[in-house]
Every structure is written in structure tokens, then in C-alpha cells.
C-alpha positions as CSV (number, residue, x, y, z in Angstrom):
1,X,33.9,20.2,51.6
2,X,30.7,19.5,49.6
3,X,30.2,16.2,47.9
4,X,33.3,14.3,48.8
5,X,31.8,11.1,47.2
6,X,33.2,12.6,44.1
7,X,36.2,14.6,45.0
8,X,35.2,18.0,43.8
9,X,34.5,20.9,46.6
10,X,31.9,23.2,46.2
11,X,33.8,25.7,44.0
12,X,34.5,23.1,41.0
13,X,30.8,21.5,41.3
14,X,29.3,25.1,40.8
15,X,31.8,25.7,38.0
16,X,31.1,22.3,36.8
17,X,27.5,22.8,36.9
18,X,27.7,26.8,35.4
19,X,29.7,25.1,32.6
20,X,26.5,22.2,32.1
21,X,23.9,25.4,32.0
22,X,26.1,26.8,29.0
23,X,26.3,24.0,27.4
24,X,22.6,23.2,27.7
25,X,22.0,26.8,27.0
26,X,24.3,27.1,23.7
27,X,22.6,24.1,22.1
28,X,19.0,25.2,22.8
29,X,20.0,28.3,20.3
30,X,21.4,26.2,18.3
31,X,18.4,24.0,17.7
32,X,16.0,27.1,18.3
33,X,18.1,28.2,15.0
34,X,18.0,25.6,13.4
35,X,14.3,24.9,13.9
36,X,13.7,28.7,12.7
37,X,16.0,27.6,9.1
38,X,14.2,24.4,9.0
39,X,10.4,26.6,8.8
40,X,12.0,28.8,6.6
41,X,13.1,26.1,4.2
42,X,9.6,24.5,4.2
43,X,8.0,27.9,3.5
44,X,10.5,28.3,0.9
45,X,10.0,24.8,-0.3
46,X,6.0,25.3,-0.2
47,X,6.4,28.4,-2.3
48,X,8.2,26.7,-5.3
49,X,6.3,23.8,-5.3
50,X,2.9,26.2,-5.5
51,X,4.5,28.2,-8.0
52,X,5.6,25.3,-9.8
53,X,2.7,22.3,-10.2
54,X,5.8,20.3,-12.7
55,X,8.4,20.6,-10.5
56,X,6.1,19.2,-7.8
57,X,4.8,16.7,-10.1
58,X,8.5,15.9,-11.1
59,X,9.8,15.3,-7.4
60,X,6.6,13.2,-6.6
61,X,7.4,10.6,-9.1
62,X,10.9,10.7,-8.1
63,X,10.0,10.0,-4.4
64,X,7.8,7.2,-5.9
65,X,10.6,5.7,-7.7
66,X,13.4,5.9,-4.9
67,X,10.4,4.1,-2.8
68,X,10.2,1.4,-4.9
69,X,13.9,0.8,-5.3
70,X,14.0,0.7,-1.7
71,X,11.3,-1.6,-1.4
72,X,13.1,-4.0,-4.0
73,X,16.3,-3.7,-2.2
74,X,14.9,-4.9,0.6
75,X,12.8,-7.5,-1.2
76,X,16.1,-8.7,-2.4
77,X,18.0,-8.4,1.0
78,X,15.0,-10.8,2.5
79,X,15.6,-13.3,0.3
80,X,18.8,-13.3,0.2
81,X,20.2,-11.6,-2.8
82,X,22.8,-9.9,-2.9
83,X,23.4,-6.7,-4.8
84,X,25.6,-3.6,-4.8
85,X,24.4,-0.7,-2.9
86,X,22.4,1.1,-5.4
87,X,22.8,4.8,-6.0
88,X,20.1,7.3,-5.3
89,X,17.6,8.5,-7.9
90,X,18.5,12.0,-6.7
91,X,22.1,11.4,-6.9
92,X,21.9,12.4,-10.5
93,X,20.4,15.7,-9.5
94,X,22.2,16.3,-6.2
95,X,25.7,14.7,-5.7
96,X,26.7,13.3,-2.9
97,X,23.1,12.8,-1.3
């Protein structure tokens, strides 16, 4: 019997180990795919905003403003004020984010 120090004989280590390849295996694809979506989304994203110099414009200045919120909240969490958690500028445009 192979590695009696923990209790499996050969036949359930090589399982064990077929099983870990799988696994291993099955999420490489799975972030292969989603690493292939991810390109796709930026190109997608890249096209829009080339296409569309106001929209660009208009998610820049909302990126701004969510930074400076942030940076207030944490002002405020430093010197310690407390406030409600504030919603997300892009709340309004995407629920739930």
C-alpha cells in the first residue's frame, strides 16, 4: 500500500489526484473564458467610447466624482465622523452596483 501516512492506497491517491487535474483543468477554461469576455468587453468598451467623445467625457467626470466622494468618506472616517454608507454615483445609472 502506497502512502499509508494518509490512509489512501494507490488506487484512491491516483483518483484523488485525476480528480485535482480536472479541477485544475476546468477552471483554467474557465478563466481562459473569461479572460477572452473580459478583451472583448474592453474592445467593445473602446469602440463606444471612440465613437462617442460625450459619453467618454460623461463617465470621466463621473469617475472624478465617485473619487472624490470616496476620498471625503474616508476623510471623514479618519477623523472620526460618522456617516451612512453613501450610495454610488453610478447607482442612479446601474442599480445594484
Amino acid at each position: 500500500m502506497y502512502n499509508d501516512y494518509d490512509g489512501l492506497s494507490f488506487n484512491q491517491h491516483l483518483q484523488l489526484t485525476e480528480e485535482q487535474i480536472r479541477r485544475r483543468h476546468q477552471q483554467r477554461m474557465f478563466m481562459r473564458r473569461n479572460a477572452e469576455l473580459l478583451q472583448q468587453e474592453l474592445e467593445i468598451e473602446a469602440e463606444l467610447l471612440e465613437e462617442n467623445p460625450e459619453l467618454a467625457q460623461v463617465i470621466h467626470e463621473l469617475n472624478t466624482l465617485e473619487i472624490q466622494a470616496g476620498q471625503q468618506g474616508l476623510r471623514g472616517a479618519v477623523q472620526g465622523k460618522s456617516s451612512p454608507k453613501s450610495r454610488s454615483l453610478w447607482s442612479g445609472f446601474f442599480p445594484g452596483s
